[in-house]
BAKOL-646237 format. One record per residue: residue in one letter; chain; z, x, y of N, C-alpha, C, O in turn. Coordinates in Angstrom, 2 decimals, padded with zeros to 5 digits. Example, Ala and Ser with C-alpha at 12.3 -4.5 7.8 and 13.67 -1.06 7.14 Angstrom:
// BAKOL-646237
ATOM res chain      nz      nx      ny     caz     cax     cay      cz      cx      cy      oz      ox      oy
ATOM   A     A  007.80  013.19 -005.69  007.80  012.30 -004.50  007.80  013.20 -003.30  008.46  014.24 -003.32
ATOM   S     A  007.08  012.85 -002.25  007.14  013.67 -001.06  007.87  012.90  000.03  008.04  013.41  001.14
This chain:
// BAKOL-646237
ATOM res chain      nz      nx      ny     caz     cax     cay      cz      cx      cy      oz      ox      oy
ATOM   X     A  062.30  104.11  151.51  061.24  103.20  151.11  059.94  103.98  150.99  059.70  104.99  151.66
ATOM   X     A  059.09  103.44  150.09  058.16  104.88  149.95  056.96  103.72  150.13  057.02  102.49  150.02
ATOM   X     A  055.53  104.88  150.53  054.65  104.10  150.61  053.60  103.92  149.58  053.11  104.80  148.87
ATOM   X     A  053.36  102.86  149.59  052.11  102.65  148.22  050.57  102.57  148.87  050.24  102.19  149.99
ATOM   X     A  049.73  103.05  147.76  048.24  103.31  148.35  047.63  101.45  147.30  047.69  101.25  146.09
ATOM   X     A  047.12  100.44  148.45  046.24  099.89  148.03  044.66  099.78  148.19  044.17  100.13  149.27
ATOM   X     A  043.61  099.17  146.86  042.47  099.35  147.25  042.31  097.43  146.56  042.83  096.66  145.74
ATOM   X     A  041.44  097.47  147.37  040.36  096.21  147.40  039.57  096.29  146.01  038.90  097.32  145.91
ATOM   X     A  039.50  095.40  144.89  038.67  095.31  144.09  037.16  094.22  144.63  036.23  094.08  143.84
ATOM   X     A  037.13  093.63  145.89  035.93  093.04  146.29  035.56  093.84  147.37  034.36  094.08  147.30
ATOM   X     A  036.20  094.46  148.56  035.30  095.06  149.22  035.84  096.30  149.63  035.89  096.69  150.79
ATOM   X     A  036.34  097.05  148.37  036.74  098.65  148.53  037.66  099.06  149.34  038.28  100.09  149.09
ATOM   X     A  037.96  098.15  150.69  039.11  098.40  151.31  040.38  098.95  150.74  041.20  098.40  150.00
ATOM   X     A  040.38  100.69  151.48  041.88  101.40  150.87  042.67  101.56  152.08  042.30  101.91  153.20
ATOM   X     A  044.06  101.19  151.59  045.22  101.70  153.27  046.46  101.24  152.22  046.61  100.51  151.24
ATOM   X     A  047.34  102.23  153.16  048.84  102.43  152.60  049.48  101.16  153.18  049.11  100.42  154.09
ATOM   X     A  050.92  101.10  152.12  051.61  099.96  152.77  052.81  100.01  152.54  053.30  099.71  151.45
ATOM   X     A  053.73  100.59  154.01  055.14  100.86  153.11  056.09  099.55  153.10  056.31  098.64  153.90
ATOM   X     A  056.70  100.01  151.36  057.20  098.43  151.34  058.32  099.04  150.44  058.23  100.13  149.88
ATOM   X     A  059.34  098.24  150.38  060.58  098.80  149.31  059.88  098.47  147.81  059.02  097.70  147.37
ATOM   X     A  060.77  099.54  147.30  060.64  099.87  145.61  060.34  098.67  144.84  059.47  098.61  143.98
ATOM   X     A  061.58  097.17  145.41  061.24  096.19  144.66  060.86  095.29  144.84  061.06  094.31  144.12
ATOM   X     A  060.01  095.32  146.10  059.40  094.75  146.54  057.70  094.15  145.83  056.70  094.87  145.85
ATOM   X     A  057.72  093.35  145.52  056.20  092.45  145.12  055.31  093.24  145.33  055.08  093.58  146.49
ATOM   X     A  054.49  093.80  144.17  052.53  094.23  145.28  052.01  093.06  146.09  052.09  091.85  145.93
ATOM   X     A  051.43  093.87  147.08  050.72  092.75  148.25  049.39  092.25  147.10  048.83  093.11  146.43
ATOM   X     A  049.16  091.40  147.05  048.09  090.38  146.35  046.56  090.15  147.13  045.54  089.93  146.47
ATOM   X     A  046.57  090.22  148.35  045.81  089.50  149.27  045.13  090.83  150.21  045.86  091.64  150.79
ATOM   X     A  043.77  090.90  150.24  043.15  092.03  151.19  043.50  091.53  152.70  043.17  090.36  152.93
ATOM   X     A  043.99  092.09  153.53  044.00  092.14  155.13  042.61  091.91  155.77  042.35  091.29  156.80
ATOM   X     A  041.64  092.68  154.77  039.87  093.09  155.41  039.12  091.64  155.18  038.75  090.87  156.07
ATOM   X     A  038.98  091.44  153.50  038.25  090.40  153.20  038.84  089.06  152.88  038.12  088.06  152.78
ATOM   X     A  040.60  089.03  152.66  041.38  087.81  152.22  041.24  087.21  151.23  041.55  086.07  150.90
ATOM   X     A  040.50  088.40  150.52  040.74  088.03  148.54  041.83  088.38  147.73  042.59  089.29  148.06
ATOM   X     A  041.96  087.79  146.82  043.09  087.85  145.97  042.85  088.65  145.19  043.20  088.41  144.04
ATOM   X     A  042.15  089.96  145.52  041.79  091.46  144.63  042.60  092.77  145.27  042.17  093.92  145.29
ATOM   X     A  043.18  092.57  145.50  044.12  094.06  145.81  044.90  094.56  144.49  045.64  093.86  143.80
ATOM   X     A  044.53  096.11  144.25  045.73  096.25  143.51  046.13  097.26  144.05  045.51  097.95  144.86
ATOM   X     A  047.54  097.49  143.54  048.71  099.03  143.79  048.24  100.25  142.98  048.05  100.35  141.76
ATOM   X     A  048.13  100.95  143.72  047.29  102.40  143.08  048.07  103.60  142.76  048.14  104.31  143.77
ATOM   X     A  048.34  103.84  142.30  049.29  105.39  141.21  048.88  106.41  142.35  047.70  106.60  142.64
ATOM   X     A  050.04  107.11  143.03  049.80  107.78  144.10  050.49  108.87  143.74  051.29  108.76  142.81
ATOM   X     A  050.31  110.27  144.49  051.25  111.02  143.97  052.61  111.38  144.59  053.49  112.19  144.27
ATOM   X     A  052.44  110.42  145.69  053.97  110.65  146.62  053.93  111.00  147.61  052.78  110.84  148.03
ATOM   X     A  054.63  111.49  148.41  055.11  112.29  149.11  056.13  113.66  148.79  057.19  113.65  148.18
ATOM   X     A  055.52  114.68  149.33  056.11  115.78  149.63  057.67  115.69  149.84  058.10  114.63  150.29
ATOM   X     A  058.42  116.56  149.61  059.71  116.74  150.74  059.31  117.07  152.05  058.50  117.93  152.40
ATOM   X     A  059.96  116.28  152.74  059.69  117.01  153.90  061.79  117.18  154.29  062.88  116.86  153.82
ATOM   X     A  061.17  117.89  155.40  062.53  118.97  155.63  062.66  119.04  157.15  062.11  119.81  157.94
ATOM   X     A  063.78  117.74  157.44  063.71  117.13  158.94  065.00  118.05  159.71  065.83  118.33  158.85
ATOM   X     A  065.32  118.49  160.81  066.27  119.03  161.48  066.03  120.95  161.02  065.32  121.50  160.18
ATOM   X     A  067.22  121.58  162.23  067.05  122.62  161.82  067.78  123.15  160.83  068.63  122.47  160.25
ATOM   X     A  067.51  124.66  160.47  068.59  125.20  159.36  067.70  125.47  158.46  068.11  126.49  157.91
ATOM   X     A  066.31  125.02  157.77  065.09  124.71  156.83  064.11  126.26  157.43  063.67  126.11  158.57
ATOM   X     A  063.78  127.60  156.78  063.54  128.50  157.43  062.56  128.93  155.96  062.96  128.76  154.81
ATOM   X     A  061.20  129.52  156.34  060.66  130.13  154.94  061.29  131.11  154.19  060.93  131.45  153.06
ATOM   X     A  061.85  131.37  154.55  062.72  133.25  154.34  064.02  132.65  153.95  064.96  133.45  153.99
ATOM   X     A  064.30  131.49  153.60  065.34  131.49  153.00  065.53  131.18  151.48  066.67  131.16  151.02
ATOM   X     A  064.17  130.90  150.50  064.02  131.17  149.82  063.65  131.95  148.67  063.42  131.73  147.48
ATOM   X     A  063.69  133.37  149.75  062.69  134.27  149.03  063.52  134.87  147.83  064.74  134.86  148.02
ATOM   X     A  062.98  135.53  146.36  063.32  136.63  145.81  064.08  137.72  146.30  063.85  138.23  147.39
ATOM   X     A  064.77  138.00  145.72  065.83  139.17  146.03  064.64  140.51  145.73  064.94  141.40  146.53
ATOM   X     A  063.51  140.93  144.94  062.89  141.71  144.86  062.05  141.74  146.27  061.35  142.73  146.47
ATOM   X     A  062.07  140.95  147.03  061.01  140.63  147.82  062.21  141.09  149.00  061.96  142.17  149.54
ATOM   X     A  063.35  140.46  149.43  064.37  141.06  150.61  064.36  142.30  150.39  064.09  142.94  151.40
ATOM   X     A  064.59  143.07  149.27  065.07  144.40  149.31  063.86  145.21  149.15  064.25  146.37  149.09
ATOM   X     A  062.49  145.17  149.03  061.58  145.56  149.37  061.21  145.69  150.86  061.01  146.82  151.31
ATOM   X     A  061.10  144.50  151.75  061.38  144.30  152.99  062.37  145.46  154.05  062.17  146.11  155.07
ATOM   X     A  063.75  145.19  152.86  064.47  146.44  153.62  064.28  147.69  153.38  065.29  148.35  153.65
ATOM   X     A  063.30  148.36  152.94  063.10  149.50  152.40  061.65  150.02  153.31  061.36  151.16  153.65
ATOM   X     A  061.11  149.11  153.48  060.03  149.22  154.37  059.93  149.27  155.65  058.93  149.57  156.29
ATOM   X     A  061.40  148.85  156.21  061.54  149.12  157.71  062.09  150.27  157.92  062.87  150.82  157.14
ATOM   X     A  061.79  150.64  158.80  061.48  152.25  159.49  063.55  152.24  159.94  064.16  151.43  160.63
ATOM   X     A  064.00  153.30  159.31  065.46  153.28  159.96  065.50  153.97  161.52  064.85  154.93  161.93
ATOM   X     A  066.60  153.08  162.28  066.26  153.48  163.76  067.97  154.40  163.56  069.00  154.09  162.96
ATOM   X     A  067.57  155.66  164.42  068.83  156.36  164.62  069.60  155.94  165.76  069.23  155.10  166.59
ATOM   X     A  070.71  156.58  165.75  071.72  156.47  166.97  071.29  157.00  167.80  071.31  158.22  167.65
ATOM   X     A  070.65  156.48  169.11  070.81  157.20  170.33  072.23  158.34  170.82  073.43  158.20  170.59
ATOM   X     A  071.63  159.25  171.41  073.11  160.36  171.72  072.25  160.88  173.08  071.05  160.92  173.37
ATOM   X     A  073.36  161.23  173.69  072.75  162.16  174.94  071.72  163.61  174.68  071.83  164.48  173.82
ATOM   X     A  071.01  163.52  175.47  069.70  164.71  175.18  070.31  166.27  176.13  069.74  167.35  176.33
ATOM   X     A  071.57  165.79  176.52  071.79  167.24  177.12  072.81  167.59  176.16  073.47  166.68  175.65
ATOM   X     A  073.03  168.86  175.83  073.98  169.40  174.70  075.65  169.01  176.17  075.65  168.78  177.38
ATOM   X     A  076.50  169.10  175.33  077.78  169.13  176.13  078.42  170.24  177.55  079.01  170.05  178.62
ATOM   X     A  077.81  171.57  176.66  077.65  172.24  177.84  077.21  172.41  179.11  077.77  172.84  180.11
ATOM   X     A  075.85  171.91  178.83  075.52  171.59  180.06  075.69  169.87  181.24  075.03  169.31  182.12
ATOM   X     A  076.92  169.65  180.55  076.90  168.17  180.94  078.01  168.87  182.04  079.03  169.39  181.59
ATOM   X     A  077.72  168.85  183.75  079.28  169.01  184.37  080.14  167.99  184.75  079.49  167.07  185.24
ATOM   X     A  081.53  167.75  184.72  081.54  167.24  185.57  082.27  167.53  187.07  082.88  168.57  187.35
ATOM   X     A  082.03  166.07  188.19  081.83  166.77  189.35  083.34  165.72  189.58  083.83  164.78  188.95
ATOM   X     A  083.70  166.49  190.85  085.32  166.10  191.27  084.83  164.70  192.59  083.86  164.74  193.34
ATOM   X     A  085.81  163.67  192.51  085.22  162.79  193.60  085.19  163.51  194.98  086.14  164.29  194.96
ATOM   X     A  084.56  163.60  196.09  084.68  163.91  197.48  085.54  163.09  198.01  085.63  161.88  197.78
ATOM   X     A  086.26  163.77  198.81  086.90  163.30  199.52  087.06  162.10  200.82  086.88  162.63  201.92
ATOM   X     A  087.22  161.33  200.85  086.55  160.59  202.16  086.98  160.72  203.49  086.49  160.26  204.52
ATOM   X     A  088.36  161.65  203.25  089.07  161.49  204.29  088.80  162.53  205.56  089.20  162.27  206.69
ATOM   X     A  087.92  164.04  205.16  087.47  164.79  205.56  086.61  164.02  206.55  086.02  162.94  206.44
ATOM   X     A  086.71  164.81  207.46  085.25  164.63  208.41  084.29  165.99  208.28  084.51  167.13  207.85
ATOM   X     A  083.25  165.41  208.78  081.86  166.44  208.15  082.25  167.24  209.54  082.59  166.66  210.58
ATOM   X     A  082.15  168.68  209.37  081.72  169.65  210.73  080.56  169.71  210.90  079.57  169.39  210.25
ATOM   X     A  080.89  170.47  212.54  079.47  169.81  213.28  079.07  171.96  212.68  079.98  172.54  212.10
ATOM   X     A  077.98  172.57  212.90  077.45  173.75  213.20  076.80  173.75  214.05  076.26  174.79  214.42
């Protein structure tokens, strides 16, 4: 149901009034209770875009994504900073040993 903009031809009074499509124009001012109201050529309403899933970036140009991806900085693979050689490895200790005394 969409809303219509009325104005007052006796005392200028303007306000919306939502009413169905085939529904009658209201005739009668609310303000002054003259029989001068008319229905005024409005330009609508917008879409609006209720729930999620509705995102700006999902309309964009394909010149505009792949620009985007060209402009972000490529991140490398992390790797270990010690060369292999020097990586040792160590054997588990034993637990079963007891420590000597000196």
């Amino acid at each position: 149901m969409p809303t219509y903009d009325y104005k007052c031809g006796n005392c200028d009074h303007m306000f919306e009034k939502f009413e169905s499509m085939t529904a009658r124009p209201a005739k009668k001012c609310p303000k002054c209770k003259k029989m001068q109201l008319k229905r005024l050529i409005g330009a609508g309403a917008g879409i609006i875009f209720k729930g999620s899933g509705f995102y700006e970036t999902d309309y964009r140009s394909k010149s505009y994504t792949e620009g985007e991806k060209n402009a972000k900085p490529k991140t490398e693979k992390k790797t270990d900073t010690k060369p292999e050689k020097e990586i040792q490895k160590t054997k588990p200790e034993d637990k079963t040993k007891k420590p000597t005394k000196k």
